[in-house]
C-alpha positions as CSV (number, residue, x, y, z in Angstrom):
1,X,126.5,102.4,109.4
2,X,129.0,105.5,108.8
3,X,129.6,106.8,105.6
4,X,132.4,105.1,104.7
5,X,130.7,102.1,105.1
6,X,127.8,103.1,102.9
7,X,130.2,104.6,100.5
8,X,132.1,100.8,100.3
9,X,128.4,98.5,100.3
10,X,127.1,100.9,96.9
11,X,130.1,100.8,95.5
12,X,130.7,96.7,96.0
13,X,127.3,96.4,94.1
14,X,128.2,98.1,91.1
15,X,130.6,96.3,90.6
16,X,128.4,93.3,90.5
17,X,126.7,95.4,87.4
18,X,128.2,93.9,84.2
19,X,126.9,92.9,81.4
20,X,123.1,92.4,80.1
21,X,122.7,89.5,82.2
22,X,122.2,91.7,85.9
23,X,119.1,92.1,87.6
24,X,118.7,95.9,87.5
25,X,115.5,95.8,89.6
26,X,117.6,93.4,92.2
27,X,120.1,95.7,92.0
28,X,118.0,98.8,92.6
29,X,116.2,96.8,95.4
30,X,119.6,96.0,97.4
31,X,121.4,99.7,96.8
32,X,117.9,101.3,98.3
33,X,117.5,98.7,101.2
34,X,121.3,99.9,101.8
35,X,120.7,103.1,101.9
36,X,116.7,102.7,104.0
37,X,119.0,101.2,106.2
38,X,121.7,104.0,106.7
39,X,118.8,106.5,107.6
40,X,117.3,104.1,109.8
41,X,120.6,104.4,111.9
42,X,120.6,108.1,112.1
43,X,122.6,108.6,108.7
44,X,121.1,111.8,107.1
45,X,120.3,112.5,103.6
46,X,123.0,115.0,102.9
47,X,125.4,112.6,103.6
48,X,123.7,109.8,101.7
49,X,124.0,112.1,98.7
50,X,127.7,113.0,99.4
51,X,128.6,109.2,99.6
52,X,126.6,108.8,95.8
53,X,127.7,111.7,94.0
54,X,131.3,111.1,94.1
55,X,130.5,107.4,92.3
56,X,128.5,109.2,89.7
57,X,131.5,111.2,88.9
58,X,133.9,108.0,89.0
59,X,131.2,106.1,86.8
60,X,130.7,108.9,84.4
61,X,134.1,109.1,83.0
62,X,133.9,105.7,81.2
63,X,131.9,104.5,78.3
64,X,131.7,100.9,79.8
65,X,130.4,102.1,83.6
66,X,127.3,103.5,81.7
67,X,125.3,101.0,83.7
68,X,126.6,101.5,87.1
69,X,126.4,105.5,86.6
70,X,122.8,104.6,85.5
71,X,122.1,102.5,89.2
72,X,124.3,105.6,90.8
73,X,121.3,108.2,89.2
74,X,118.3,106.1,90.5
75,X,119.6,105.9,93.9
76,X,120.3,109.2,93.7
77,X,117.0,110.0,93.0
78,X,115.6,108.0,95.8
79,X,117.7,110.6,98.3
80,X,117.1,113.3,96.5
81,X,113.1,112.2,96.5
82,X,112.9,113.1,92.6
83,X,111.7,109.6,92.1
84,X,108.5,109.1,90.3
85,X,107.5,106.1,92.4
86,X,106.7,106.9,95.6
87,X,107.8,103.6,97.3
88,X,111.7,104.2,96.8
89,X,111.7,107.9,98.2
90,X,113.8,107.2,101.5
91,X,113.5,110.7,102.8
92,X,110.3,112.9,102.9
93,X,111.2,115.8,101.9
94,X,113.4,116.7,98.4
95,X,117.0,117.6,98.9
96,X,117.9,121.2,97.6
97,X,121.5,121.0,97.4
């Protein structure tokens, strides 16, 4: 999977974030799996976190895409490895960037 295509899958399932009636853990679950999957092709953490960030910007800016900015932060923490659960680091080693 290229970047691109990362960038299009995360951002596909926030927009299935709406509401209180989403699964957060489900969505958690599938935007990790994505991105497990990305490094298991060769995709590299840098990039992982270059494909997120931009969607925490976009996210940030409005009031009502509090929830997807707040699926966009987890996932960010699983790349970045600043995750306190131990099971949704993807990469061994924390990003410094």
């Amino acid at each position: 999977m290229d970047k691109y295509l990362l960038y299009k899958e995360i951002e596909s399932l926030c927009e299935e974030v709406t509401g209180i009636d989403y699964n957060y853990s489900l969505q958690l679950d599938k935007g990790f799996e994505l991105i497990f999957n990305y490094k298991k092709e060769g995709g590299c953490q840098v990039d992982a976190y270059d494909v997120l960030y931009p969607l925490h910007l976009i996210y940030m800016v409005h009031e009502e895409d509090e929830q997807k900015m707040n699926l966009i932060d987890d996932l960010l923490d699983c790349v970045c490895g600043y995750i306190g659960n131990v099971k949704y680091r993807i990469w061994e080693e924390p990003l410094n960037k």
